[in-house]
C-alpha positions in Angstrom: 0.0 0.0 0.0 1.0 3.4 -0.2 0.9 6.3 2.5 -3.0 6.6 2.2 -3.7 3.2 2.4 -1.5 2.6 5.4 -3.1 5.6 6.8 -6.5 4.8 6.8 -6.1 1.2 8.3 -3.5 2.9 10.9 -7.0 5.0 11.7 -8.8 2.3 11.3 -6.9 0.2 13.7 -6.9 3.2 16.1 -10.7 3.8 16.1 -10.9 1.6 19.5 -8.4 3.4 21.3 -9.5 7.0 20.8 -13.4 5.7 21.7 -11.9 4.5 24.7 -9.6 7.4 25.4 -12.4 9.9 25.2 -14.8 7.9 27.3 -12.3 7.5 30.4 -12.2 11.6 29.7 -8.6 11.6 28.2 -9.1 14.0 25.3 -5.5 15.2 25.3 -4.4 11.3 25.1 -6.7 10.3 22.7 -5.6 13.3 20.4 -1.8 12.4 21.1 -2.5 8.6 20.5 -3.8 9.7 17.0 -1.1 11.9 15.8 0.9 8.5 17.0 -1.5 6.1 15.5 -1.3 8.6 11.6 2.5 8.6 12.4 3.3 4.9 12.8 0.7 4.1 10.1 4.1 5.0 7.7 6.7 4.3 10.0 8.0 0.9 8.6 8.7 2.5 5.0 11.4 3.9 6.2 13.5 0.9 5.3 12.8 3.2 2.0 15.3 5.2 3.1 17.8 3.2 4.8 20.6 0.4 3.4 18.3 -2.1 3.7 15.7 -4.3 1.7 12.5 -2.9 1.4 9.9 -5.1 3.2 12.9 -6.5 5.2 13.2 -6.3 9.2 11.0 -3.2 9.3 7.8 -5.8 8.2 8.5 -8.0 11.3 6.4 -8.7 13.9 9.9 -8.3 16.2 9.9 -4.8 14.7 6.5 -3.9 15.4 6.4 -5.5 18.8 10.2 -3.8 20.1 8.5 -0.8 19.0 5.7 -0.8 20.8 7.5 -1.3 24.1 9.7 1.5 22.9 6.7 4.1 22.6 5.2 2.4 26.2 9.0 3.0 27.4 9.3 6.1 26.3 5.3 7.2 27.6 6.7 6.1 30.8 9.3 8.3 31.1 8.1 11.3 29.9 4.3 11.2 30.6 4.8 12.9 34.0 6.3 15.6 31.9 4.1 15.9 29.4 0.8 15.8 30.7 0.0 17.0 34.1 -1.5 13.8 35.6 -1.3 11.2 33.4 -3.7 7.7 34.0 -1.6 4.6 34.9 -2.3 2.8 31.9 -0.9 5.7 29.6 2.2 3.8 28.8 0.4 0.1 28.0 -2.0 2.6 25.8 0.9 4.0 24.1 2.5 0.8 23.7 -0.6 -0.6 22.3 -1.5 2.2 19.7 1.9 2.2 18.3 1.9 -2.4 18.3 -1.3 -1.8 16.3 -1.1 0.7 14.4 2.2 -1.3 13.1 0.4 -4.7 12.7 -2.3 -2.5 10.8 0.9 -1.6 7.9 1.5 -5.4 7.6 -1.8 -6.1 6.9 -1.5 -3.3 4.4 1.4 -4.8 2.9 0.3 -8.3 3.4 -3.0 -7.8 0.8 -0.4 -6.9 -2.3 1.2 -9.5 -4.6 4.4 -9.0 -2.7 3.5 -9.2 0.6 5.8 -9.6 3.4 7.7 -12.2 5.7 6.5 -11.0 8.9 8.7 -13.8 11.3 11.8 -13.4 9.1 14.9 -13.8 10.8 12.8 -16.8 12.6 11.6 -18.0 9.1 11.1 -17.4 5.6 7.3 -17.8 5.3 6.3 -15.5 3.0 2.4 -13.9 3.2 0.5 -12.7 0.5 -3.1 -12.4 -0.1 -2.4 -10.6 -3.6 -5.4 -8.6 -3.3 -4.3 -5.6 -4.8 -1.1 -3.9 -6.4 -0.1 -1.7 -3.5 0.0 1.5 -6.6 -3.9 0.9 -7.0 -5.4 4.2 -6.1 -8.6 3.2 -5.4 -7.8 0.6 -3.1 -5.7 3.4 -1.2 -8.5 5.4 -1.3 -11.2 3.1 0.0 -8.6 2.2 2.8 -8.0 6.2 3.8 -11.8 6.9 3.6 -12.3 3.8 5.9 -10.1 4.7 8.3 -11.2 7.8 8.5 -15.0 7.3 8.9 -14.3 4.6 11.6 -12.4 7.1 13.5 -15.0 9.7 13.1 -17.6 7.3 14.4 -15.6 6.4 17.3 -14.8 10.1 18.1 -19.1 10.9 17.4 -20.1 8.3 19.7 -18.1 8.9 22.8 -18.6 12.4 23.2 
């Protein structure tokens, strides 16, 4: 998929976490989450832009997981800072919203004809569903409309 595919199921895969957010009263979570959630939505591309192969470690579930207790680390350390009382669970929301939104960008990649080999180093099983070309603009376009209704639902029914 391209950025507006991988966008809209990144918002799509969010839509739980902001309806939750905003209904434990956490606007100013639930609006960071999001920026996180459109952010990450992208985030493994940037093999893209690095020495390596594209659709390489930055398609792993090890990826997506590490980074996800990156973002929870990071929440942990910095919430206090950032916000001025912070719930608990900020850092496992974090965490998760970032895991998701990542898994959400395999499945992206995983519904194209070249698909990905989300366990690699562990094993070479490649996944495809071939779906799509990840180019097709209409498929991008469904996906980024998706996403973005979903999340507007979410927001509309918990406020």
């Amino acid at each position: 998929m391209y950025w507006r595919g991988h966008v809209g199921l990144g918002l799509l895969a969010y839509a739980p976490f902001a309806a939750f957010a905003l209904g434990a009263g956490q606007f100013e979570l639930a609006l960071a989450a999001g920026v996180l959630a459109a952010a990450f939505a992208t985030l493994p591309d940037v093999d893209q832009s690095l020495p390596i192969p594209h659709r390489g470690p930055t398609h792993t579930l090890a990826f997506t997981v590490g980074m996800g207790v990156l973002a929870g680390g990071l929440t942990a350390l910095l919430a206090g800072i950032v916000m001025a009382s912070p719930p608990a669970w900020t850092p496992l929301f974090i965490g998760s919203v970032a895991t998701v939104t990542l898994w959400s960008h395999l499945l992206g990649d995983v519904i194209t004809p070249m698909g990905i080999r989300p366990f690699h180093p562990l094993s070479g099983a490649h996944f495809t569903l071939d779906l799509t070309p990840a180019k097709n603009p209409r498929a991008n376009a469904l996906l980024l409309s998706t996403g973005v209704l979903a999340l507007s639902a979410a927001v509309a029914l918990s406020i």
